[in-house]
N, C-alpha and C positions, 0 to 999 in steps of 0.2 A: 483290584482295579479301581482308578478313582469313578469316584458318582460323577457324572454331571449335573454343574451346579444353573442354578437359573440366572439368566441375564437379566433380567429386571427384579428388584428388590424392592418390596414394596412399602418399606419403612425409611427406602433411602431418601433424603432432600433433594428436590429436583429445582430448575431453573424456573424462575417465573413469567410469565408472560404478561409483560408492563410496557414495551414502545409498542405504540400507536405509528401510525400512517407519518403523519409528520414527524416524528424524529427517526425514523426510516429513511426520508428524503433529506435529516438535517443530517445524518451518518454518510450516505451517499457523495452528497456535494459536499460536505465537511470535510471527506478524505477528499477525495478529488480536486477543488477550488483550492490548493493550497496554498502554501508559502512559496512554490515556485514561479510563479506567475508573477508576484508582487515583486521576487528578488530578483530572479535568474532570467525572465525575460529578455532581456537586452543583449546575451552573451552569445545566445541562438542567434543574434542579428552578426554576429562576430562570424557564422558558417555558413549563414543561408541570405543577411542583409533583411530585406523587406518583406520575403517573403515567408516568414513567420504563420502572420494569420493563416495564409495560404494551407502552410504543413497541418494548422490544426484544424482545417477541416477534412483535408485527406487523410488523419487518420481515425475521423470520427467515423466511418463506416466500418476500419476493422474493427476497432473496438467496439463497435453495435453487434458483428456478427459475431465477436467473441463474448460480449453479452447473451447471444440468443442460447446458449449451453445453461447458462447460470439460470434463465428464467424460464426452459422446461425442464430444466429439473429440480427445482424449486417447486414447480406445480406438481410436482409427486411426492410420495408420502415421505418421502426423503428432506421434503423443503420445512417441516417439522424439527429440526436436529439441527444446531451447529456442526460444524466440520465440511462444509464449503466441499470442494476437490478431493478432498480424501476421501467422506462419504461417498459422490459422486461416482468415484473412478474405482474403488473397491466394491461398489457393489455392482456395477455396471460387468466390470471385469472379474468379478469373484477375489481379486488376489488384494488382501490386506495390505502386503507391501509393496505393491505398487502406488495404492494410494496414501501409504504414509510417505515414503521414501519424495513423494509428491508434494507434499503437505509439509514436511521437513524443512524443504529448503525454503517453501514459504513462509514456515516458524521463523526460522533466521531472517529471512528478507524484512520482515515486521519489526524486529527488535533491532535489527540495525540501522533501519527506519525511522523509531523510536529515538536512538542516542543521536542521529543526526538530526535528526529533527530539534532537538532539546540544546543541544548547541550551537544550530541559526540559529533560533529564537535569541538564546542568550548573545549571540555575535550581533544582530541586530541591533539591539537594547543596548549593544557597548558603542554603537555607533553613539547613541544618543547619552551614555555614560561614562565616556571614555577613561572613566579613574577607576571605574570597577575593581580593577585588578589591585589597586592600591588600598582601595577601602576593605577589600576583603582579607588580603596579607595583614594588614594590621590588627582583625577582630579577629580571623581564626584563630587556633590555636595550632603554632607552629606554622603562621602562617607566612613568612618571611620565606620559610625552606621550602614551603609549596609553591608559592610566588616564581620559586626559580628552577622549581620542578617542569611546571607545565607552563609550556606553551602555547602547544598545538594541542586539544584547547586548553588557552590559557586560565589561570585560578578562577578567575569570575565567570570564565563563563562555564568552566565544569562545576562551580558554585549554584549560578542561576539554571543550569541545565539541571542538576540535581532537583532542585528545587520544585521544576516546573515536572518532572517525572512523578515526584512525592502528591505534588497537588490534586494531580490527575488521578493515581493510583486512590488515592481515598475517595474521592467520588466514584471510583469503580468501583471501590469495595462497598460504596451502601448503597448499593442496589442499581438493575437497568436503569427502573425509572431517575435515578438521581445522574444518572450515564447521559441520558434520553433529553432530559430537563437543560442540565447547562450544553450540550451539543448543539439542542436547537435554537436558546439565546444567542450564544454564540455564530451559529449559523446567519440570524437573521441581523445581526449587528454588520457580521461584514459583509453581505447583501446588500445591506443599505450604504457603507462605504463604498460597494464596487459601484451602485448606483450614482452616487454622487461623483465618484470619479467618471464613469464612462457616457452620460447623459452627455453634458458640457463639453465633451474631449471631441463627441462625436461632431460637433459642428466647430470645434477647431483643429480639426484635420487639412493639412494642407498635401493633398495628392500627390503633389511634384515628387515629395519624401520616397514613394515607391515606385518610381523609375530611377533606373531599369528597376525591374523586378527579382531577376535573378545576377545580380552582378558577379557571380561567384560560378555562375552556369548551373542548369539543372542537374548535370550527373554527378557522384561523389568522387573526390579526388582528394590527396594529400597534400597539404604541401608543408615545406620548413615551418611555419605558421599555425599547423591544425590540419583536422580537416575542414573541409569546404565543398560546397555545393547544397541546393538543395535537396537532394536524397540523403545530403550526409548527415543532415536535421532532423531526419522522422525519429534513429533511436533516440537519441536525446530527448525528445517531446514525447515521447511514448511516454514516458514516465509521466508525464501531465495528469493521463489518463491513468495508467495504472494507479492498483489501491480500491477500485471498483466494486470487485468481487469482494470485498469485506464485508461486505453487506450481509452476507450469503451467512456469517459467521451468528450475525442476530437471528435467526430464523427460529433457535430454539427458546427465545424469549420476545417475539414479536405477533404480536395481538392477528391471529386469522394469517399467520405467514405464506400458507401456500395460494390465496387467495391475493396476495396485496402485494407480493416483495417482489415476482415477476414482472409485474408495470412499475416497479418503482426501479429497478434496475435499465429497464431501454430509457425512461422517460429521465433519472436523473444524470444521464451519460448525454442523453440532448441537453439539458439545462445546461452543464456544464460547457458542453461546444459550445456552446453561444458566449456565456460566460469566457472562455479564451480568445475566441475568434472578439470580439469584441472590444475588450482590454488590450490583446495584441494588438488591433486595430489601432486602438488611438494611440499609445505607445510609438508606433513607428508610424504612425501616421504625423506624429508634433513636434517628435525628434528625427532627426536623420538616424538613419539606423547605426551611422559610424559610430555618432558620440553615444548611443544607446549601449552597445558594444563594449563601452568604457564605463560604465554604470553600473557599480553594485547596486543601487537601488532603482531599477528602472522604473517602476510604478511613480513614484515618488519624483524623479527628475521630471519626469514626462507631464505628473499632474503639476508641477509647479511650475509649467509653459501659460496655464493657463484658468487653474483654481488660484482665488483671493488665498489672503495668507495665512486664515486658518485649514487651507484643503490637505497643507502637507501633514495637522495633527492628524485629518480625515483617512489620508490614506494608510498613516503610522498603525489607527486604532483598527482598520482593516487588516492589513499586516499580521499582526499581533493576534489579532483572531481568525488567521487562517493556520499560523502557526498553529493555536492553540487546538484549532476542532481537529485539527490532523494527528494532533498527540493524544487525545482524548479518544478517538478512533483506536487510532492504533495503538494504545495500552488494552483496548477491551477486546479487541480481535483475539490477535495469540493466547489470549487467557483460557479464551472457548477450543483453541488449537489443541492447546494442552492438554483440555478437557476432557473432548471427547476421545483424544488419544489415550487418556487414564481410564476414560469409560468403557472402551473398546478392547482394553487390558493389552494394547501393541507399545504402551509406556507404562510406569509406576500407576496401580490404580488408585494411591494419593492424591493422583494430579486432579482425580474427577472430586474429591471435596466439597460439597457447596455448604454456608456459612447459613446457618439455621433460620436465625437474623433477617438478613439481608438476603438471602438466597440466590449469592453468586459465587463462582470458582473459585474461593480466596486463597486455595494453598496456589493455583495457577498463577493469580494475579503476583502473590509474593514472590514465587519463579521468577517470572518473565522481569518485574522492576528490580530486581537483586541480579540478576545474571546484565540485563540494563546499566545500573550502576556499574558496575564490575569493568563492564566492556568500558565504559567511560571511562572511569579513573585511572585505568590500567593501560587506556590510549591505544585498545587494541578493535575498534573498531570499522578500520580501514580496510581486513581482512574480509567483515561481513559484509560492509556494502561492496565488493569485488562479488562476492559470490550472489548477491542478490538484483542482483544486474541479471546474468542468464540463467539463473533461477528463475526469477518472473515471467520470461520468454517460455522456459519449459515447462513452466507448469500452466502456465495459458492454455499451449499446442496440444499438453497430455488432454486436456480438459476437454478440449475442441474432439479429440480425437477419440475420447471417451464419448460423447456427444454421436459422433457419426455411426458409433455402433450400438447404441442405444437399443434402438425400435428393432434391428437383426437379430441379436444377442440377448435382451433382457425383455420382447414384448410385453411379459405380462407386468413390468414395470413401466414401461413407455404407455401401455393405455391406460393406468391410472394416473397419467399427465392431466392435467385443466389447460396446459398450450401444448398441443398438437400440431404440429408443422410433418407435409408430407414428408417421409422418409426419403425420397431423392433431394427435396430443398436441403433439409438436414442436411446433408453430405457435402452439400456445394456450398452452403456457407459454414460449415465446419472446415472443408478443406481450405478455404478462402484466410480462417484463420491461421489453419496449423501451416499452411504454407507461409503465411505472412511471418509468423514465429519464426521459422526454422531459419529466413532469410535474414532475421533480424538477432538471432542466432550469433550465425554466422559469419555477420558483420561484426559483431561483435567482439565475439573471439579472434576472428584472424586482426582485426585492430589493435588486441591487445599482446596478440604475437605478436607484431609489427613493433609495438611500441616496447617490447623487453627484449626485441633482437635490438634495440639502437640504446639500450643503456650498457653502461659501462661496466665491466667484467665486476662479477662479485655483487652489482646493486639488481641483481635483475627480479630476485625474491619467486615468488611461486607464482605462474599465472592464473588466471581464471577456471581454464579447467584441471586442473590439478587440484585448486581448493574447490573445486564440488566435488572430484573425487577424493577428498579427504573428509569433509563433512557427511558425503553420503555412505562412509564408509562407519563413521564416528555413530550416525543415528541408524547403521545395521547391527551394528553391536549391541546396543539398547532396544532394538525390537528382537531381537534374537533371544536376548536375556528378558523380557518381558512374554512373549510366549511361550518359553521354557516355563514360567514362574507360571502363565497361566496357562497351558496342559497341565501340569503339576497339581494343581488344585482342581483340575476337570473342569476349564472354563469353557464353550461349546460353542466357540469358532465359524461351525460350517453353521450351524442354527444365525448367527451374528449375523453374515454376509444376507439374510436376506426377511429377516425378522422385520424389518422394518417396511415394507409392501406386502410383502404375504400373510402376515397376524394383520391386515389394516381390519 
């Protein structure tokens, strides 16, 4: 019979604890204040007209209540450890695969994140460089054949995406602190851009812009056109906010985490509403929401109603750095994903690797911008972002839901919490989220029925949930064979699920 072998190894390389307070809060709003706001703003005006700012403040309280999951448990010994929701909900609930199977689809949601993200940026910059494509068929090699390859995206900018994936990834590789360091430059660069745009914008707002308010009506409706209404705005905007919870991922290399990252999660989800509500503000407050609607660059048309003529470099270098802190975010998350899934032994225990050096996840890090790349140049990334749509929705609701049985279920985890909230509040703003998910859910999906019953025979491809039940099918196979590998060597499973509070 196999020995059981010990979980902790005491010669192994562990993560180090190098972000401080302030690049906790520059990870937070770095992922959150993104590239959405700068670019896609105005196309929301195309569903819902003016009343934008409105939607972002009504969804700032789910997202606070679905914050409050992530910041009591955080305050337990739990908030020590990368691994976000999978930690969270495995140990809450004893069962490993539920919170991998969790965690999963959010691995995916990240790296699909990641390649979209990487080719705005470059779509951006081709705005302002429009020969990209020419200049790069000419140097690569073979590059005339790629040139007529790609399109969608096109040479340059799966060139500059490439590009902007590699840069990031080596500041990830030498270390938090060098992670921690340019996130929070970065950070406070386009702080002062969103300043410089929204100061000035606010006293030239001309009101009239938002009447009517709801020109499209409050309730969601379809038409030939889209959809429309103001309800039909909130999924779309969700995403503003989503990417929050990443936070949660720094915890195993964040200075005093169970003491600090719980206020910095409510408090940088306020920063942020304001930051949206704001910029939405003058946005459709300078332009009519019609011509916004027609604006790839809403930020940008809006401030040139009313900044001198260096304001459009101002909002360009904004831009650019919200692209950037968002890709810089999101290469360091999934690294830790992977991590503590190799450390957990519910994946290859390769994954958990850390770089003697530098003292970060590097065989993860290599994973996640290789499989990155792949999806890129392969132009097969259209598939991830489908799935990571109601992925995100369910893995909120699990969370929340894991949340509400907490204090029932795991007390003598819930009193080594630092936030304590009575066990009936728990319940009522846990369900307030998971309700909220399921709804959003659901809109989701039957939209996307809707939308592959009216294509034409043959083009209709897989829907949304079909590819989760393909992928969740794809990462049971590899926790299946990964627990097989570890019984086999007597790795001790049931000691895992609770090692982490009961040895405190």
């Amino acid at each position: 019979m196999a020995q059981s072998v010990p979980l902790k190894d005491s010669r192994k390389v562990e993560l180090k604890r190098e972000l401080t307070k302030l690049q906790s809060y520059a990870t937070i709003i770095g992922i959150l204040v993104g590239s959405g706001i700068f670019v896609v703003t105005g196309k929301s005006g195309a569903i819902a007209g003016p009343s934008v700012p409105l939607a972002y403040l009504v969804l700032a309280p789910i997202m606070l209540v679905t914050a409050v999951a992530y910041s009591v448990y955080l305050s337990t010994p739990l908030g020590t450890r990368p691994g976000g929701e999978y930690l969270h909900i495995s140990r809450t609930t004893r069962s490993l695969y539920l919170g991998f199977v969790t965690m999963w689809l959010k691995w995916l949601s990240y790296i699909g994140a990641l390649v979209i993200l990487s080719v705005s940026m470059a779509q951006y910059l081709k705005f302002f460089y429009p020969g990209m494509d020419r200049w790069f068929a000419g140097v690569l090699p073979f590059g005339e054949a790629l040139g007529r390859s790609y399109k969608d995206p096109s040479l340059g900018e799966a060139a500059i995406a490439t590009a902007a994936v590699l840069f990031f990834f080596v500041f990830n590789l030498l270390g938090a602190k060098f992670y921690g360091w340019l996130q929070t430059v970065m950070v406070i660069v386009k702080c002062l851009a969103i300043v410089v745009l929204v100061v000035p914008g606010l006293f030239a707002i001309e009101w009239r812009n938002f009447s009517p308010m709801f020109p499209y009506g409050f309730g969601a409706h379809t038409t030939p056109d889209g959809d429309r209404g103001f309800m039909a705005v909130l999924a779309p905007l969700f995403f503003a906010y989503a990417g929050f919870e990443a936070l949660a991922q720094t915890a195993g290399e964040t200075k005093d985490s169970r003491k600090s990252l719980p206020a910095i999660f409510i408090n940088g989800i306020l920063i942020s509403m304001v930051m949206f509500f704001l910029m939405s503000l003058v946005a459709f407050g300078v332009m009519p929401y019609q011509e916004l609607a027609r604006s790839s660059f809403a930020m940008s048309d809006a401030g040139a109603r009313y900044l001198p003529w260096w304001g459009g470099a101002v909002v360009t270098v904004g831009a650019l750095m919200a692209f950037s802190t968002c890709l810089n975010a999101t290469l360091f998350v999934p690294a830790r994903i992977l991590y503590v899934f190799g450390e957990d032994r519910i994946l290859p225990q390769w994954l958990s690797r850390v770089s003697v050096r530098f003292r970060t996840p590097w065989v993860s890090l290599v994973v996640n911008a290789v499989i990155a790349l792949v999806l890129l140049w392969t132009k097969s990334f259209g598939y991830v972002l489908d799935i990571a749509i109601v992925g995100m929705f369910l893995v909120y609701g699990l969370h929340s839901a894991s949340l509400m049985a907490l204090p029932f279920i795991r007390p003598r985890l819930y009193e080594k919490a630092r936030v304590r909230l009575h066990p009936a509040l728990l319940v009522i703003l846990g369900l307030v989220s998971l309700v909220s998910m399921i709804y959003l859910t659901a809109v989701t999906i039957a939209r996307d029925i809707a939308q592959h019953a009216s294509l034409p025979p043959g083009q209709e491809g897989l829907m949304i949930w079909q590819l989760l039940l393909v992928w969740v099918s794809v990462g049971t196979v590899f926790y299946l064979i990964a627990r097989w590998e570890g019984r086999r060597t007597g790795f001790d499973y049931e000691h895992l699920l609770s090692q982490d509070w009961i040895d405190e």
